[in-house]
C-alpha positions in Angstrom: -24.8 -72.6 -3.6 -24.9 -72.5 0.2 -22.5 -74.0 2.9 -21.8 -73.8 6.3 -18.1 -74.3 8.0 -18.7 -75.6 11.4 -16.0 -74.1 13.6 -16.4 -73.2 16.8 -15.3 -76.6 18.1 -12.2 -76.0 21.1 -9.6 -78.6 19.6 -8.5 -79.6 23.2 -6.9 -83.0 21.3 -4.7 -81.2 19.3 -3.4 -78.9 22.3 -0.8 -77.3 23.3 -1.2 -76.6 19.5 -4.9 -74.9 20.2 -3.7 -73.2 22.9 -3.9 -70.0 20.9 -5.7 -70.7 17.9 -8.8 -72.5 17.3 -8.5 -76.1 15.2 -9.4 -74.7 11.9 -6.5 -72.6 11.6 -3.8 -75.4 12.3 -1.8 -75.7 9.3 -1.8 -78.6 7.0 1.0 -77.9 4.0 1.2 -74.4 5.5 -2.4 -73.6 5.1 -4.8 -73.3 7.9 -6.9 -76.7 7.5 -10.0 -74.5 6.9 -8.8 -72.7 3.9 -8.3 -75.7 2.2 -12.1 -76.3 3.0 -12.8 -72.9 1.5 -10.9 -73.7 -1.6 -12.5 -77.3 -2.1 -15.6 -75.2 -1.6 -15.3 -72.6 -4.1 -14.1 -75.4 -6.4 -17.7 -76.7 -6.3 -19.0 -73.8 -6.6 -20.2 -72.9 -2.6 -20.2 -69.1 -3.3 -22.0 -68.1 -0.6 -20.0 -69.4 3.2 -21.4 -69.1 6.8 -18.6 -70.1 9.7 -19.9 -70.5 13.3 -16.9 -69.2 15.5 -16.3 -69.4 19.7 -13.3 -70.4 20.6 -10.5 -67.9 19.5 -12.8 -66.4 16.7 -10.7 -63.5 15.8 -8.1 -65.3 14.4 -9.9 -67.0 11.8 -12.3 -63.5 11.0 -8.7 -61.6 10.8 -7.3 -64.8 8.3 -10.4 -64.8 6.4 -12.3 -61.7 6.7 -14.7 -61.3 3.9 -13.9 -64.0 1.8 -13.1 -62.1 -0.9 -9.2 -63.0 -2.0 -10.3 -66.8 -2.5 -13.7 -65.4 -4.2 -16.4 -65.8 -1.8 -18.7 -64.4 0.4 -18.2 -65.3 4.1 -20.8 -64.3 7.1 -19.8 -64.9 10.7 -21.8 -66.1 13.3 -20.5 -66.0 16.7 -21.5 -68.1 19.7 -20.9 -67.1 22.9 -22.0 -70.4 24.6 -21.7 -73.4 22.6 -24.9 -74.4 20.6 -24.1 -77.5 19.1 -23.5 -78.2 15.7 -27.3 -78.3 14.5 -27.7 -75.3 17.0 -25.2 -73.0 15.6 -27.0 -73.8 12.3 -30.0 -73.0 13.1 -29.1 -69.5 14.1 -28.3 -68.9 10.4 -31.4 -69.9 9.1 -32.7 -66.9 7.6 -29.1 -66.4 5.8 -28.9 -70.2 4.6 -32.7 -69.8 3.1 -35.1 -71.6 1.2 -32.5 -73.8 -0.9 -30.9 -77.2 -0.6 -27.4 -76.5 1.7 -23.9 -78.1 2.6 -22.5 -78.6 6.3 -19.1 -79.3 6.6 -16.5 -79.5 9.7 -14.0 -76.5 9.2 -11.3 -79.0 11.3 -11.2 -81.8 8.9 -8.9 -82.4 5.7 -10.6 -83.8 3.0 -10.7 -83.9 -1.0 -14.4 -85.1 -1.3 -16.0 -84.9 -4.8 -18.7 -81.9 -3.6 -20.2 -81.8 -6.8 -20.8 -86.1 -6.8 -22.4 -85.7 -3.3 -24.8 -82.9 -4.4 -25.6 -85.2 -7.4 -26.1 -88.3 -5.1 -28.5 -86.1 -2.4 -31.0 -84.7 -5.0 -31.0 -88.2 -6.8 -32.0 -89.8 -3.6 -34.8 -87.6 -2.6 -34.1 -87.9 1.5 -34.2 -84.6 3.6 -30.8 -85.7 4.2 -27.2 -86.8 3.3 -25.0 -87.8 5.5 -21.4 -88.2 4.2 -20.0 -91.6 5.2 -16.5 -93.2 5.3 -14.6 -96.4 5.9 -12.9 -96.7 9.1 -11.0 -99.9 9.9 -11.5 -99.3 13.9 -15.1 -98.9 14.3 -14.3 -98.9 18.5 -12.9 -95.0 17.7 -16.2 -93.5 16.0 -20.3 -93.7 15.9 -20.6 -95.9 13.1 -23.7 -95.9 10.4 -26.1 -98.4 9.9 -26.9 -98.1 5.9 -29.5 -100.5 3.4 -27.7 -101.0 0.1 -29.0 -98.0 -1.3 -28.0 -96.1 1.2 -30.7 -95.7 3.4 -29.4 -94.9 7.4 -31.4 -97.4 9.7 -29.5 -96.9 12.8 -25.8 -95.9 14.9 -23.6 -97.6 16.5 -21.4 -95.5 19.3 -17.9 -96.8 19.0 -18.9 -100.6 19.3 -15.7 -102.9 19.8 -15.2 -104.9 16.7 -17.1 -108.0 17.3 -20.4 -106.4 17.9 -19.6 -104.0 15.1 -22.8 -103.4 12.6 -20.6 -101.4 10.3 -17.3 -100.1 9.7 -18.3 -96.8 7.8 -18.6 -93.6 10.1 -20.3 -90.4 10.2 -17.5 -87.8 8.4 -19.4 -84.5 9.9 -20.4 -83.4 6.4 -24.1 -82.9 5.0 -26.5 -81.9 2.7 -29.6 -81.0 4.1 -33.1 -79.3 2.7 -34.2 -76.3 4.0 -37.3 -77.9 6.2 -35.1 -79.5 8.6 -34.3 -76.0 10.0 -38.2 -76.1 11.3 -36.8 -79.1 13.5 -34.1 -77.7 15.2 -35.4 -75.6 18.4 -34.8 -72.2 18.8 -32.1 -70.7 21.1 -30.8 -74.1 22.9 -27.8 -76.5 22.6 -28.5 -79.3 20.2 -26.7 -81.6 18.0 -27.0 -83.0 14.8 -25.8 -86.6 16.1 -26.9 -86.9 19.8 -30.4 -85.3 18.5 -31.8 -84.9 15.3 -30.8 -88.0 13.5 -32.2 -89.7 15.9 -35.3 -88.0 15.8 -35.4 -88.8 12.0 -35.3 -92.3 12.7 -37.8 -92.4 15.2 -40.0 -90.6 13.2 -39.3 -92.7 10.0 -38.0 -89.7 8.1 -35.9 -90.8 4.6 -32.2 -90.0 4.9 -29.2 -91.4 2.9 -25.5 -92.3 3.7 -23.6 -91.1 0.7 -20.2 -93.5 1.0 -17.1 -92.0 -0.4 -13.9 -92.7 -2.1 -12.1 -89.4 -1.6 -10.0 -89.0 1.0 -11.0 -87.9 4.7 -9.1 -87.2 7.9 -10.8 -85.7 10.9 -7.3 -84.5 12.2 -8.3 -85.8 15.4 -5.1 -86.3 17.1 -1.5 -85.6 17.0 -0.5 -88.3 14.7 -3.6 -87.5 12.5 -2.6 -83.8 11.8 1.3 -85.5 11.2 -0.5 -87.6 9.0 -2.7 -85.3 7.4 0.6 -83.0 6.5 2.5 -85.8 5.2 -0.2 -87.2 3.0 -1.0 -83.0 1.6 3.3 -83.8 0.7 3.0 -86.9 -0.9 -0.6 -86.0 -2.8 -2.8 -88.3 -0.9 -4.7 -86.0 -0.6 -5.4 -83.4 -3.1 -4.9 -79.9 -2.1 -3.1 -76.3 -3.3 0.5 -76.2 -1.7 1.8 -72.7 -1.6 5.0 -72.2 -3.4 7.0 -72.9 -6.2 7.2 -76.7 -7.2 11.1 -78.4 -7.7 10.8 -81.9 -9.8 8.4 -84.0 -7.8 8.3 -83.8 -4.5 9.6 -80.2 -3.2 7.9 -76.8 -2.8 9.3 -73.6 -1.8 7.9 -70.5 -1.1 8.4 -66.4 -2.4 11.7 -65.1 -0.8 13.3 -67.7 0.5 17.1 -68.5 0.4 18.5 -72.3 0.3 22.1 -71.9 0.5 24.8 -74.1 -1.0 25.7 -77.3 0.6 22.0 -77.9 1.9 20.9 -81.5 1.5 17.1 -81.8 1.1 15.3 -85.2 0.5 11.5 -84.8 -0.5 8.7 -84.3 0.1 9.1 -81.2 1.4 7.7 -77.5 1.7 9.0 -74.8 2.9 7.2 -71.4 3.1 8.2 -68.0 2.4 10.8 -65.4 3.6 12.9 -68.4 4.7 16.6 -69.1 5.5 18.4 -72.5 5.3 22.0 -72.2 6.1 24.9 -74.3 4.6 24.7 -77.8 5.8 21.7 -78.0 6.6 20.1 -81.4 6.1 15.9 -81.3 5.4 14.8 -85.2 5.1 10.8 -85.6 4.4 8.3 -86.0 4.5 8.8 -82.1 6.2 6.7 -79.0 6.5 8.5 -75.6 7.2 6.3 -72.4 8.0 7.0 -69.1 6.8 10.3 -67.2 8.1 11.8 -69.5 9.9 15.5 -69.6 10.0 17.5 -72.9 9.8 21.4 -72.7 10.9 24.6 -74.5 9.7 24.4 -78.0 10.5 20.8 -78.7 11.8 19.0 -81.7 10.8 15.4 -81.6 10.4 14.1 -85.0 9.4 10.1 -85.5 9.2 7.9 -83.5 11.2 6.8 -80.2 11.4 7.9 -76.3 12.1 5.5 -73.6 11.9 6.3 -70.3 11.2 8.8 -68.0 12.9 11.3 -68.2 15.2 14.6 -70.6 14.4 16.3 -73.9 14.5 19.5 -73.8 16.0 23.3 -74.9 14.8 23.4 -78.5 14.6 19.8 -78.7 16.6 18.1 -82.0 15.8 14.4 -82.5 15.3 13.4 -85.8 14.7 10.0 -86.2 14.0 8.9 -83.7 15.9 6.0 -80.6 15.7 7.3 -77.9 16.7 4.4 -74.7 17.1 5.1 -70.5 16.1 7.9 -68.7 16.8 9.5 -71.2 19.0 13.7 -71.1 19.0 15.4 -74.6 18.9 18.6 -73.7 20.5 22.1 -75.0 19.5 22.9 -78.7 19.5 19.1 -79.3 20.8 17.8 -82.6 20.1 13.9 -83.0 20.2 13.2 -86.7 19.8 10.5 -88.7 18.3 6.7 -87.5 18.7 7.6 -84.2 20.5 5.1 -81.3 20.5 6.5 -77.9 21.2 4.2 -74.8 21.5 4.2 -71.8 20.5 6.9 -69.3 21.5 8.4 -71.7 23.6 12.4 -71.4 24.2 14.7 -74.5 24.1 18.2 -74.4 25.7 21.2 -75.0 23.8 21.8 -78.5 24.0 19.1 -79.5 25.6 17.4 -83.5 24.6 13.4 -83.2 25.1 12.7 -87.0 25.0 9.8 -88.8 22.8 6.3 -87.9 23.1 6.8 -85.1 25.1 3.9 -81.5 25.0 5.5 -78.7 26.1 3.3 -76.0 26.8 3.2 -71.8 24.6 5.9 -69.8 26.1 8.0 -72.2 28.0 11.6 -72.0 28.8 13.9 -74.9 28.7 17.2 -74.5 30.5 20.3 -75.3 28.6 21.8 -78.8 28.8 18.6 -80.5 30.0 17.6 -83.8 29.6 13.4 -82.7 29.3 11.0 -85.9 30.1 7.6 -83.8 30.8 7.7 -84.8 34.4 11.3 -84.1 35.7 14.2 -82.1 34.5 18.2 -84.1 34.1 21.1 -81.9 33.5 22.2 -83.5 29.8 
């Protein structure tokens, strides 16, 4: 079978994170978010991947390349101007061909039963299957209209909750048959939402809502992807952690040294080729990327540190995100909700205060009381 990863989107609510990287390739359990969408994919049996790429492309063609180590086949089709998400489709259509095929986002984390939804869209008979899920703000997403069987009658755009026809909302993923390619135009931006379900409707053309169970985060903010990490952790959602698995609720990866004396509290995962010094304290949920190095006496309690780069001597991070090859200097503190990007330095005992984005390849003084708009000596 067929699918396409839609990817070319820019991620600008996730930045500084997609600063340097497109969305698909932020990591959720350290995995890029998109290989876990190639893995649910080849569980189905999707042998056969196309991925649309613009923003940053060569660092998901260099991850991925061929497909062939998770046992697939992946074609690349680059846009240099956006197309839209039916547009970028339809510039595959010759590679999708003549069959029944899957769309799904490439930025999303989701478990979803593939195999049920194929079952549900060939049962149904509609051109198309629009994959469906509860949301309990309808005011934050287009919500769908649905008969009992399913049948899509209208949209919503983000109503507020009294005038709210619905509360399930379009996920991003879909089944279509081969003959809607014929009704997306050639060589122009256009978009599955904004134009061709509506044309369906106004053409009175059968298409389903298939509502799901499984679980489904668009990763569309900061606290989402926090979210989306802690609930991989805590098996929420069910996905392939890398590393070797300690009782319940700990995971650490190939090469990597916990010394004596560390105090770790689950979940957590850390990756490979890591260091955590003596007296060290890891409290989860927590995510820890690939060689990083953790010195005596630093606390890391939630969050999550990408790979690279170190934590400090008695640094603090306190639910925090911290980005690649960043360096948490000694006796630094970074408070609740902080995002720090790549490469960035922090100065030994420097306090970056709550909800604070620090920008790839800053430099924070020592001693420095950081507040985003104005520097303190600490």
């Amino acid at each position: 079978m067929r699918a396409m990863i839609l990817a070319a989107g820019l991620g600008t609510r996730l930045r500084p994170l997609t600063e340097e990287i497109s969305k698909p390739m932020v990591p959720i359990a350290n995995k890029p978010v998109m290989e876990h969408i190639v893995e649910l994919l080849r569980q189905h049996g999707f042998g056969k991947i196309f991925v649309n790429l613009h923003y940053h492309p060569d660092v998901i063609t260099n991850h991925f390349d061929d497909g062939s180590y998770w046992g697939v086949s992946i074609t690349y089709s680059y846009e240099e101007e956006l197309m839209g998400t039916a547009g970028g489709v339809k510039r595959l259509a010759e590679q999708l061909g003549s069959d029944t095929f899957l769309i799904i986002s490439g930025d999303a984390l989701t478990d979803l039963n593939l195999t049920e939804l194929m079952k549900f869209h060939k049962g149904h008979g509609g051109i198309a299957t629009m994959v469906i899920t509860p949301v309990d703000d309808p005011s934050k997403y287009g919500v769908v209209i649905t008969e009992e069987d399913g049948l899509i009658r209208g949209f919503q755009e983000k109503p507020s909750p009294q005038e709210a026809r619905s509360h399930v909302a379009n996920s991003g993923i879909y089944v279509f048959e081969p003959e809607v390619l014929e009704m997306i135009p050639e060589g122009e931006f256009y978009d599955f939402g904004r134009d061709l379900f509506p044309r369906f409707l106004d053409e009175g053309i059968d298409f389903y809502g298939y509502l799901h169970k499984d679980y489904w985060n668009d990763v569309g903010s900061m606290e989402e992807y926090k979210q989306g990490n802690f609930d991989a952790l805590t098996g929420k959602v069910k996905v392939k952690i890398p590393g070797v698995r300690l009782g319940d609720d700990v995971w650490i990866g190939e090469g990597t040294v916990i010394e004596e004396g560390v105090i770790m509290v689950g979940p957590i995962c850390v990756g490979s080729q890591c260091l955590v010094k003596k007296g060290a304290k890891l409290f989860g949920p927590l995510v820890i990327g690939d060689r990083t190095f953790i010195a005596e006496g630093a606390t890391l309690y939630r969050g999550i540190k990408w790979g690279d780069g170190y934590i400090g001597k008695d640094a603090q991070l306190m639910d925090s995100i911290v980005g690649w090859d960043a360096e948490i200097g000694q006796g630094a503190t970074l408070l609740s909700d902080s995002v720090v990007g790549h490469g960035t330095i922090i100065g030994d005992g420097s306090i970056i205060h709550p909800s604070v984005s620090i920008m790839p390849g800053s430099i924070i003084e020592k001693n420095l009381h950081f507040t985003g708009e104005e520097e303190e000596e600490a």
